[in-house]
C-alpha beads as a LAMMPS data file, in Angstrom:
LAMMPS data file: protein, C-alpha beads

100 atoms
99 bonds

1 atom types
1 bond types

-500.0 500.0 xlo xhi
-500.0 500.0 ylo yhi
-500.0 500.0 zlo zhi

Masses

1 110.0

Atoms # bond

1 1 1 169.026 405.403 -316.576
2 1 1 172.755 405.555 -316.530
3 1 1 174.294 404.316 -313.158
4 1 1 175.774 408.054 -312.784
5 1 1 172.455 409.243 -312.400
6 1 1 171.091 405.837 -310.435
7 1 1 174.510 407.457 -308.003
8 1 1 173.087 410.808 -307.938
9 1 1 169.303 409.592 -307.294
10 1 1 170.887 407.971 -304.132
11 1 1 172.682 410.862 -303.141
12 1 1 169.333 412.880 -303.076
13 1 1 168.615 410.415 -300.394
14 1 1 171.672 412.240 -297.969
15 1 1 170.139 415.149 -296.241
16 1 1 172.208 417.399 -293.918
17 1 1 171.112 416.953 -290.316
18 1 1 170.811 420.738 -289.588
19 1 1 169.093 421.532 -292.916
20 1 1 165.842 420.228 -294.426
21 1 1 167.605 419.944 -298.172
22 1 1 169.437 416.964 -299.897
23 1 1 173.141 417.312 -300.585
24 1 1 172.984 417.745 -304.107
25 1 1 170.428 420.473 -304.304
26 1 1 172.760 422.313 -301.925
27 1 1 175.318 422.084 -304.243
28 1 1 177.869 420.239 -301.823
29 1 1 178.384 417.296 -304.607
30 1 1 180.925 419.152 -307.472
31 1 1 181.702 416.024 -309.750
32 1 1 180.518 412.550 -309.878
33 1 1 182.647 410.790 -312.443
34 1 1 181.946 406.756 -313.169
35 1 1 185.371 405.460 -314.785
36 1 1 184.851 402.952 -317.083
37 1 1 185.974 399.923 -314.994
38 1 1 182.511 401.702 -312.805
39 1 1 184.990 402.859 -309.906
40 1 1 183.293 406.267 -308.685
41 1 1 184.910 409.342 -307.759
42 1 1 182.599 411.773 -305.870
43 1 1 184.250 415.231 -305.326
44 1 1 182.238 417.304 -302.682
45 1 1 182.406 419.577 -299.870
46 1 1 180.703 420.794 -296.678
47 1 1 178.785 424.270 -295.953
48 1 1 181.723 424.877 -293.760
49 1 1 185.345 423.004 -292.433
50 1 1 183.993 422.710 -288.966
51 1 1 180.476 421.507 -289.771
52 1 1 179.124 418.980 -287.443
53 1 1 178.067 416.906 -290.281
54 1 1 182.042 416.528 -291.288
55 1 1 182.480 412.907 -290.343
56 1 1 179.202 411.645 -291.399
57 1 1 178.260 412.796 -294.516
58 1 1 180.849 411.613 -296.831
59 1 1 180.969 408.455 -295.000
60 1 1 177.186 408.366 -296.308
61 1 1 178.009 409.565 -299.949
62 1 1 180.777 406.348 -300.510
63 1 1 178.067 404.135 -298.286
64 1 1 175.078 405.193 -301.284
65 1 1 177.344 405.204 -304.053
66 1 1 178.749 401.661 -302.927
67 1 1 175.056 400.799 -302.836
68 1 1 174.052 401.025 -306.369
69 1 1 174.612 398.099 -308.249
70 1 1 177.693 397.824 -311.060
71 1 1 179.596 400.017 -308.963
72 1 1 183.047 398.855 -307.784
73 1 1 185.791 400.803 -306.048
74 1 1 184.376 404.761 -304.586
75 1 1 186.659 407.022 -303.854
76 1 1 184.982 410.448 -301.720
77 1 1 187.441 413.010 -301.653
78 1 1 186.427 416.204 -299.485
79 1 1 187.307 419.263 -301.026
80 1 1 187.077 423.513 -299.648
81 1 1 187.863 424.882 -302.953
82 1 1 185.955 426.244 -303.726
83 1 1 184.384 426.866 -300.496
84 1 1 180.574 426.484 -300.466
85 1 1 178.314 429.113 -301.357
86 1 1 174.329 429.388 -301.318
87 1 1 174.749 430.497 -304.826
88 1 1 175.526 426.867 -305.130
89 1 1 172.311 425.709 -304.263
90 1 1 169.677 424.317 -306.675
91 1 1 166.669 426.951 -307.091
92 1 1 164.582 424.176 -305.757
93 1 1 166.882 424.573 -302.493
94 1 1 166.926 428.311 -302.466
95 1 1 162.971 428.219 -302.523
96 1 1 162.425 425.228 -299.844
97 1 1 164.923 427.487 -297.289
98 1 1 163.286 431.011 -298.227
99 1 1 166.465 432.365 -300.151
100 1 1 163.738 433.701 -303.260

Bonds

1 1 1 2
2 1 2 3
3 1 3 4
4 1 4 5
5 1 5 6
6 1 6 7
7 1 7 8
8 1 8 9
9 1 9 10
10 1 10 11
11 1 11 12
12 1 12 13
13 1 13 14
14 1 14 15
15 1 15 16
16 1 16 17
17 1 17 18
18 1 18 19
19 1 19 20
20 1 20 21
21 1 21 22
22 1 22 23
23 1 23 24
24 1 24 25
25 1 25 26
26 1 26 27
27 1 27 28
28 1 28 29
29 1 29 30
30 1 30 31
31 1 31 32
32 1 32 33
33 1 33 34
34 1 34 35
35 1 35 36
36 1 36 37
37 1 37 38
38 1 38 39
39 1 39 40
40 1 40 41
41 1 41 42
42 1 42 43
43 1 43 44
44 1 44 45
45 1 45 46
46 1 46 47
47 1 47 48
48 1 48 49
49 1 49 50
50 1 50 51
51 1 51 52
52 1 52 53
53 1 53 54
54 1 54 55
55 1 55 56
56 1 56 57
57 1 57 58
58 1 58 59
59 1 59 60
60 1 60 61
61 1 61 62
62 1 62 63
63 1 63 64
64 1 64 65
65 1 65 66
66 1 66 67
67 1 67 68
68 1 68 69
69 1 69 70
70 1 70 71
71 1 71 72
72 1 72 73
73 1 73 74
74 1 74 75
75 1 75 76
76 1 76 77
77 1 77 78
78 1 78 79
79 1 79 80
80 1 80 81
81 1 81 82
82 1 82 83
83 1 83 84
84 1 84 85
85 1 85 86
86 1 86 87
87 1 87 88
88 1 88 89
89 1 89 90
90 1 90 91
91 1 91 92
92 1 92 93
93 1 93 94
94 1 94 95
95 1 95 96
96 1 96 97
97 1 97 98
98 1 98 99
99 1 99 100
């Protein structure tokens, strides 16, 4: 396994309090990009600019992707553009929240 996907499995682990779905199956992670001195760049965003969760969650994203070993600097940058859309969300999402 490749550490960007050893960075993703621990970003599964991030759930949004008000939601019973990971962050990447709702499609708030766009880009994970490993450089190749293994500094991470996590682009993502939030269901909405005045979520609740807007302090905590990408505090949590750099915290995991700090985590995984081989990783050196992370950089989260927090991102509205596009802004979030359920068509975002995984189909394994859209079936856990009743949206097929």
């Amino acid at each position: 396994m490749d550490i960007k996907e050893v960075i993703i499995d621990q970003i599964k682990t991030i759930y949004d309090p008000e939601i019973p779905v990971n962050i990447y199956e709702l499609g708030l992670i766009y880009e994970v990009n490993v450089k190749e001195n293994q500094d991470v760049h996590v682009l993502m965003t939030l269901t909405a600019p005045a979520c609740p969760a807007a302090e905590i969650l990408p505090e949590e994203v750099k915290e995991k992707t700090a985590g995984v070993e081989g990783v050196g600097e992370v950089e989260v940058e927090l991102t509205f553009d596009p802004p979030w859309d359920k068509e975002m969300m995984s189909e394994e999402a859209q079936l856990e929240l009743g949206f097929m």
